[in-house]
Phi, psi and omega in degrees: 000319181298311188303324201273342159306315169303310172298326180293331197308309194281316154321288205284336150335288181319317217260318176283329175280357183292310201288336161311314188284358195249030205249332180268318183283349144329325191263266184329353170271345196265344178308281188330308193247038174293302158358273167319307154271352110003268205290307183320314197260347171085019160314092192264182197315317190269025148251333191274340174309311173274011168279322172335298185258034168279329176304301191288358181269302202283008172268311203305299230236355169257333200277339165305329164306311193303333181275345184295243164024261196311311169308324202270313156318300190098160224256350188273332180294319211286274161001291187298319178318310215272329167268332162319283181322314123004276159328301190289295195311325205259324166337277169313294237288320237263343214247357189303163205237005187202168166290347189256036172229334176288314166296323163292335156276324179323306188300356180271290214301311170307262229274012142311328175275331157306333171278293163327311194286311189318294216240027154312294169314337177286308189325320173283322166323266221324293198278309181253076186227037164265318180286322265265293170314327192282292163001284139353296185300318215273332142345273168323298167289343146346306227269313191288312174345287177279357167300284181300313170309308169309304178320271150003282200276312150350271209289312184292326175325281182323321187258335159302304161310037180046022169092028185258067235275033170267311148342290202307301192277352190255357139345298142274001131328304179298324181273339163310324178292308152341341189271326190314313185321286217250356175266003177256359130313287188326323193296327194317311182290052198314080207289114171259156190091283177317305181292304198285319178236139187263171178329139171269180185041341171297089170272075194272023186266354165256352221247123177287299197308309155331330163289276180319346168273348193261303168322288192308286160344279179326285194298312185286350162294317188264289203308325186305323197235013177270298195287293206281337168285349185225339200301327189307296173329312156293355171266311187290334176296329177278028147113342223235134172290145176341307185281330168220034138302317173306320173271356179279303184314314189317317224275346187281332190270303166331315205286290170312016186282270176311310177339293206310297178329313181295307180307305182318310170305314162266327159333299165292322150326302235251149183294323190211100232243080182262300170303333182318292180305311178289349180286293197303351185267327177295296128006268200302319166315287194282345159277333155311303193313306172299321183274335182290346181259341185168085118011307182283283215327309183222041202258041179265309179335300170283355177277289189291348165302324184251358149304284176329309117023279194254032164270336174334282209330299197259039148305294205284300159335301183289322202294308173324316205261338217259329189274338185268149185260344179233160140308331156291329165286322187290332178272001169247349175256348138335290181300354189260314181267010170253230222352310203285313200298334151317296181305337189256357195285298208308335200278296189339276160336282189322298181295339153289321169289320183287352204278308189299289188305319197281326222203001134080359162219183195248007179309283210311304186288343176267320162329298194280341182285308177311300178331316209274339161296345215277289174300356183249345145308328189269337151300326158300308165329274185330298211285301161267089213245171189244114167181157200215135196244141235350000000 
């Protein structure tokens, strides 16, 4: 009983960090050749604009479904169901003949990735809850790993394939299939308890620390996918080549490699991470700020500024896990605060793109991206407060 407590262990070690890296390059491959796939598919900007925000639709509206999922499966069945979907999806998608089938398979592969973001963190209760910031962390660089790689990697893909970015992008299916493997081990185990039954008494629609983590989500949720659906874009209009726009995104996604490591480390000591979240909101002022004043100017500076930045995400991740007193409470206030923070997430993205598109720059739309930290610092304070749900 003890080796297969071990073996499982060792399983879910595998199967989550496979799944990490796999959680991003659906999105970050697609930035570098947004262009490319734009003229090919006949897009303008406020449709590639609401493509930003098929993540946060297919998060927002599958991902509240996962703990429903983890019961009726068991959370290693849900996963796997998710990394299938995933998989299928990054296949299909490169080959689609018009834009409203390419959205649709983006949208099979995001919520395969929507299930997984819910219930990594249980995964993490569940198995490591002893563990839980390192985990986390360890995770988390998982995940900027493949963030950054995609980023990176999409346009020389591409051009190795004689320039056809349906390559550059179908590609990544193949790391997706690596994840398949050890969550259909997991499924076997069909885990009772953590996942399966929820909490009684737990209201988090009344509970302010569940808003504010839902809040806190959202907003660091817009700043995410703004950078990753436009930012390539904003280097290149301002003069900077294709290729290394791509790597200036990397360089954002890179940045969480030690970020994470660092967080992990210190997050879990701490009672309480409120400053943490206005240092990381502070970041984010002066990398928008910057870039809305001169783009061209510094803009390895400001690619690193919006690194920094986006350490919210697996910040936020721990707080979720570090606030549920169960697994069972973590996989229904996971599901509360992404699924909301996702849904408060969309209007964003859209609006940048329509914003670009009405008026042909990025003052404006970076201007209100600077702005919108202002509320994600004060959400952050609240959500990390020394405090604890059921």
């Amino acid at each position: 009983m003890v080796e297969t407590s071990i073996r499982t262990r060792y399983v879910a070690v595998a199967g989550l960090l496979l799944v990490a890296v796999n959680l991003r390059p659906a999105v970050t491959s697609l930035g570098p050749v947004l262009e490319e796939v734009r003229e090919s598919l006949g897009m303008r900007a406020s449709t590639a604009g609401f493509l930003t925000s098929v993540p946060a639709v297919c998060f927002a509206l599958i991902g509240s479904f996962a703990p429903l999922l983890a019961r009726r499966w068991g959370t290693g069945g849900a996963v796997a169901a998710g990394v299938v979907a995933l998989t299928l999806g990054l296949v299909l998608r490169p080959w689609a003949g018009g834009a409203p089938l390419f959205l649709a398979l983006t949208a099979l592969a995001l919520a395969g990735i929507a299930v997984a973001n819910v219930l990594l963190p249980v995964i993490v209760k569940q198995h490591f809850p002893d563990r839980v910031a390192m985990m986390t962390g360890f995770y988390s660089v998982a995940l900027n790993l493949g963030a950054s790689t995609a980023a990176a990697v999409t346009v020389p893909l591409t051009g190795a394939f004689g320039g056809d970015w349906r390559y550059g992008l179908g590609a990544w299916a193949l790391l997706a299939l690596l994840a398949v493997p050890p969550w259909l081990a997991l499924a076997r185990d069909r885990d009772r308890g953590p996942a399966r039954a929820p909490e009684p008494g737990v209201q988090l629609r009344r509970n302010p620390i569940a808003w504010s983590l839902a809040v806190y989500f959202g907003l660091q949720s817009t700043s995410a996918y703004v950078v990753i659906g436009w930012l390539p874009q904003i280097f290149r209009d301002a003069g900077i080549s294709a290729g290394t726009a791509g790597v200036l995104f990397a360089v954002t996604s890179v940045l969480g490699v030690p970020l994470s490591f660092a967080l992990s480390a210190v997050v879990g000591r701490l009672p309480r991470q409120s400053e943490i979240t206005v240092v990381i909101g502070l970041f984010g002022v002066a990398g928008y700020g910057g870039l809305w004043a001169a783009p061209a100017a510094a803009p390895w500076l400001w690619a690193i500024l919006l690194g920094v930045a986006n350490c919210a995400f697996p910040l936020v991740l721990t707080m979720i896990a570090l606030r549920g007193r169960s697994a069972g409470v973590v996989a229904r206030l996971s599901a509360f605060a992404q699924s909301t923070g996702y849904l408060l997430s969309i209007p964003g993205p859209i609006i940048v793109g329509a914003l670009y598109d009405r008026n042909g720059d990025w003052h404006l739309p970076l201007a209100l991206m600077t702005a919108l930290m202002i509320p994600q610092m004060i959400a952050g304070w609240f959500a990390g407060r020394d405090r604890r749900i059921g």
